[in-house]
C-alpha positions as CSV (number, residue, x, y, z in Angstrom):
1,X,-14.4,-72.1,50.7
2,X,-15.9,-68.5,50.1
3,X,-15.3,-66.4,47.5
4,X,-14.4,-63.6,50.5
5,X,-10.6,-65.1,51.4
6,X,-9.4,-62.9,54.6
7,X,-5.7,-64.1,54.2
8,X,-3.5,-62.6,52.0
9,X,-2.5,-63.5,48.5
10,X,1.1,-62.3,48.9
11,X,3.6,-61.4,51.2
12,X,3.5,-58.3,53.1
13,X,5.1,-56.3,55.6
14,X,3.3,-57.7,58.7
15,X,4.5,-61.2,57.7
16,X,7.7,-60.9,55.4
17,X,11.0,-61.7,57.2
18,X,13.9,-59.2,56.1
19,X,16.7,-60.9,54.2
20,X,19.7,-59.3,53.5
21,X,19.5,-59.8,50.1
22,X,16.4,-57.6,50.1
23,X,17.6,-54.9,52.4
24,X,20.8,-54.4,49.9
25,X,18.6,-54.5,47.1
26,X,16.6,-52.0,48.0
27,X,19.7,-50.2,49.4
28,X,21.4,-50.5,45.6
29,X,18.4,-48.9,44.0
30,X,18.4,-46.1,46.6
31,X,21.7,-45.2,46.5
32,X,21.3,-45.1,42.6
33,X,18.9,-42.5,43.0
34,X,21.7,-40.5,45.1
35,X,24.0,-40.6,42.7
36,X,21.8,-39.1,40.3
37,X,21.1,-35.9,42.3
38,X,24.7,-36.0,43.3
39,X,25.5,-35.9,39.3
40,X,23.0,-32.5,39.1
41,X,25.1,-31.1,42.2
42,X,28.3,-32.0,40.1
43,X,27.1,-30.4,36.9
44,X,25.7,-27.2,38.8
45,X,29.3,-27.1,40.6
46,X,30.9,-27.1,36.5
47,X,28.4,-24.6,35.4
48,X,29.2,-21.9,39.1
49,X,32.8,-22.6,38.1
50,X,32.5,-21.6,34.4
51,X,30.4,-18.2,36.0
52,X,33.5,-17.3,37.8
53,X,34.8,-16.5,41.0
54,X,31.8,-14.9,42.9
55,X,28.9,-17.6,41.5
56,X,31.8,-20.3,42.8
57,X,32.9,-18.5,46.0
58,X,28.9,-19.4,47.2
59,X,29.2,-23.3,46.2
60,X,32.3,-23.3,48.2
61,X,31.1,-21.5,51.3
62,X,28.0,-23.7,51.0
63,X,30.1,-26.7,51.9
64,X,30.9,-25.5,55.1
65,X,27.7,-26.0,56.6
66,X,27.4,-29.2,58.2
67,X,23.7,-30.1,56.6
68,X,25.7,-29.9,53.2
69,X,28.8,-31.8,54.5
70,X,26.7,-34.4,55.9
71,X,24.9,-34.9,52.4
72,X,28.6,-34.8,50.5
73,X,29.3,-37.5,53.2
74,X,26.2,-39.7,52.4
75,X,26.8,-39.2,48.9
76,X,30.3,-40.7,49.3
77,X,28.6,-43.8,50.8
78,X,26.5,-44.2,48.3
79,X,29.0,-44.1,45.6
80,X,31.1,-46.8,47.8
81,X,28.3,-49.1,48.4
82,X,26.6,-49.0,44.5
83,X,30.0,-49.9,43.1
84,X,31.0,-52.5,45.5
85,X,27.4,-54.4,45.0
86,X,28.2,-53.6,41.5
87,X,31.3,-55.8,41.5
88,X,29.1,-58.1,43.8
89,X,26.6,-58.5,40.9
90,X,29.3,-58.7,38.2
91,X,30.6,-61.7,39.9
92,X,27.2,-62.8,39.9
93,X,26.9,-62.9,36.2
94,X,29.8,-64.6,35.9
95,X,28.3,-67.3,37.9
96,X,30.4,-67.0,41.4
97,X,28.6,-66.7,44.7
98,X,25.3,-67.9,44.6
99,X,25.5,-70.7,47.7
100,X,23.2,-68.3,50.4
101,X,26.5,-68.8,52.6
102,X,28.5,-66.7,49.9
103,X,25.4,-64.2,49.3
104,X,25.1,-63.3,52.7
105,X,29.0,-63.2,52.9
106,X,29.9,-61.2,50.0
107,X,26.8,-58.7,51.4
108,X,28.3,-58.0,54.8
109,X,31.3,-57.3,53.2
110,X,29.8,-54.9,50.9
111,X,28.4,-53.1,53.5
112,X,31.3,-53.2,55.9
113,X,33.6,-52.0,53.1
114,X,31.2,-49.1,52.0
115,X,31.4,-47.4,55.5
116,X,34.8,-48.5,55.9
117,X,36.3,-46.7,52.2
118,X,33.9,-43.7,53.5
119,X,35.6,-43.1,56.6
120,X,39.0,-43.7,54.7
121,X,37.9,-41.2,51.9
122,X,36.9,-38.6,54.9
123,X,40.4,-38.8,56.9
124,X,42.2,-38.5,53.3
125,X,40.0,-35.5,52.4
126,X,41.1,-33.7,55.9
């Protein structure tokens, strides 16, 4: 065998098979990253409200436009779908659900209750 391999040492995208424990993963970690620009958008929204009326009028109006409403909305999912894998991953440690049959389970239901509690949240909020 030659020093010059032409396979690969690893995995990679051409030949990895998407799991869903992957997918939500990776989904986890993004939406943790959301939050933490949705928790600078709630700390500007505290500091236009201490301003005033006029500096809080703007962050107000701004939420009319539907580019901003559809972020709020996305932001909403991701706060559904972190905590819900959250409690997934609690159970985890506690030693429940690790048969693949139960993983795979417990992550459809994650994800079907995460758009489900957003589109509850968004008829409340109307």
């Amino acid at each position: 065998m030659s020093s010059q391999q032409t396979r690969p040492l690893s995995p990679h995208i051409q030949i990895y098979r998407w799991q869903i424990t992957s997918v939500l993963s990776i989904l986890h970690r993004f939406t943790g990253i959301a939050l933490c620009g949705g928790l600078i958008g709630f700390i500007t929204w505290l500091y236009l409200l201490s301003l005033g009326v006029s500096n809080y009028s703007f962050w107000i109006e701004s939420l009319n436009v539907p580019f901003t409403q559809f972020f709020f909305w996305c932001l909403m999912f991701s706060f559904n779908f972190h905590f819900l894998n959250g409690l997934r991953h609690l159970a985890w440690d506690i030693g429940w659900g690790f048969s693949m049959k139960d993983v795979r389970k417990s992550g459809h239901f994650v994800v079907i209750f995460s758009f489900m509690a957003t589109i509850l949240m968004f008829i409340v909020w109307r």
